[in-house]
C-alpha positions, -999 to +999 in steps of 0.1 A: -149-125+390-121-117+363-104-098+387-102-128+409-095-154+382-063-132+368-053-129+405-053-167+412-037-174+377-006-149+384-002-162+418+003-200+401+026-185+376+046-167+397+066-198+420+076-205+387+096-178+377+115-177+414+151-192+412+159-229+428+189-225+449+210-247+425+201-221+400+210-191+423+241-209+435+251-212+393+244-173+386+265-166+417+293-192+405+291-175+369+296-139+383+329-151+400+341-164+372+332-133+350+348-114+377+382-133+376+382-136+339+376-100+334+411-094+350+436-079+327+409-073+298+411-068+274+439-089+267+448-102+227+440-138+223+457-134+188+465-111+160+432-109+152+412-113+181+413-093+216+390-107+249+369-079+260+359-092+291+329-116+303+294-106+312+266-122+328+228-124+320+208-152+342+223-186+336+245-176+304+282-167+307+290-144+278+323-136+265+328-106+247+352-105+215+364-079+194+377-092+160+398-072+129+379-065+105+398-088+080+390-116+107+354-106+108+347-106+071+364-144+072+341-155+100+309-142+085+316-158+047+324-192+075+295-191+102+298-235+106+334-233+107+331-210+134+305-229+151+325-260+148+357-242+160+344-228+188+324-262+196+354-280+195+368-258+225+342-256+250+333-291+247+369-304+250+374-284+283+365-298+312+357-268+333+331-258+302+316-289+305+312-287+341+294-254+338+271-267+307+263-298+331+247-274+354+226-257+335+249-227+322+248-215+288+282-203+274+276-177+245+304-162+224+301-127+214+323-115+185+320-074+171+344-057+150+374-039+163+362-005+149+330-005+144+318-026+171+296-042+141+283-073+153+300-103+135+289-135+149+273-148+186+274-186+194+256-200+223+266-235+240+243-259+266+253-294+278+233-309+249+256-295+225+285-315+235+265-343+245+278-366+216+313-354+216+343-368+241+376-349+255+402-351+232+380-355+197 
């Protein structure tokens, strides 16, 4: 009889875990973009920071950064202003937003240029631009 209950209870729990095609359709959308993105990585942003490229993992788009260590000590001693920079951008660009709507997460990934220490990872969903409007 326990056999039989754990059998009926994993064959419930199991429809859940199975992708809806919107969901399948946004992994496949993220993987392109990763894909174009990663073209001509890694590329400087600016003196301090270089884009390493984008990865996927299920529904979150993650861009990899690599950071001077100078820049890295700054961002760790300023984790909000970070946050708050980095807000700002994704949730002023329409394309982002677009993505976040959908049910995408965006998450930052920042390491040192040397070390490959980690320095700072910032994840972004729809609900975290929710309050804020293009252009403020």
């Amino acid at each position: 009889m326990p056999v039989l209950l754990m059998v009926l209870l994993l064959a419930a729990w199991l429809p859940a875990l199975a992708a809806t095609p919107a969901e399948e359709r946004l992994i496949r959308d993220l993987q392109r973009i990763a894909r174009d993105s990663n073209q001509g990585t890694p590329r400087a942003i600016s003196p301090d920071i270089t884009d390493q490229g984008f990865t996927v993992d299920g529904r979150t788009l993650i861009n990899h950064l690599s950071v001077r260590p100078a820049h890295a000590e700054q961002m760790r001693r300023n984790p909000a202003a970070v946050r708050r920079q980095l807000a700002t951008s994704v949730c002023t660009n329409a394309n982002f937003r677009l993505l976040l709507s959908h049910g995408a997460v965006l998450r930052y990934q920042f390491s040192e240029d040397s070390s490959n220490w980690p320095v700072a990872s910032e994840s972004f969903m729809a609900e975290d631009c929710a309050d804020r409007q293009e252009g403020r």
